[in-house]
N, C-alpha and C positions, 0 to 999 in steps of 0.2 A: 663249711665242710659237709660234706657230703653222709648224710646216714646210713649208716647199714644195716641191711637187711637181714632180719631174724632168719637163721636157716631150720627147719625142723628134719632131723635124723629119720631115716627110713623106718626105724624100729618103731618109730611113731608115728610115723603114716599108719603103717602096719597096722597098731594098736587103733587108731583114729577111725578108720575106716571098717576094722575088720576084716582085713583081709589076709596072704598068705604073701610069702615073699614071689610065688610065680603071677599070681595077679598082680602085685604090683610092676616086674616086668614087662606081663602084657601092656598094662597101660601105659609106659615108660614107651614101649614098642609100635603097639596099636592104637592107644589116643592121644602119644605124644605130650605126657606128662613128662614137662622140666624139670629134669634130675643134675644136679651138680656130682660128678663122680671125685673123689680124690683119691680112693683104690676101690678094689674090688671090695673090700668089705668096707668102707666108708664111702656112703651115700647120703645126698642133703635135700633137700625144695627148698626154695625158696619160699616165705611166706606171701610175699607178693606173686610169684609166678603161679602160686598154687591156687590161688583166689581168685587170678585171672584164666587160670585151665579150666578150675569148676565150671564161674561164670559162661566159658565157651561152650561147655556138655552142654551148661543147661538154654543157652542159646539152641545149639544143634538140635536138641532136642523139641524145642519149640516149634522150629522151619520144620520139620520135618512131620509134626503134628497139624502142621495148617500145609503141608504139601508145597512149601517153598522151596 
């Protein structure tokens, strides 16, 4: 059987990151941070997508500092 994955609530991005709920938006919008929507005011990540979203920045990040 298949495991499921831990979802964590936006309230706790929020709190995690320090940020505000319109940055979180943007990133949702502009870096394409994996939001699971099940209404307007219930939002999730995945803890797996979110590990692999980081991991991406800090990839991009990377290329972008050696000009790849």
């Amino acid at each position: 059987m298949k495991e499921v994955d831990e979802r964590i609530p936006k309230k706790e991005i929020l709190k995690m990151y320090g940020i505000d709920r319109t940055t979180f938006e943007l990133w949702v919008k502009e870096r394409g941070l994996p939001v699971i929507e099940i209404s307007t005011h219930s939002k999730y990540v995945r803890k797996s997508d979110l590990i692999d979203w980081e991991e991406g920045l800090i990839h991009q990040r990377i290329f972008r500092e050696l000009g790849v």
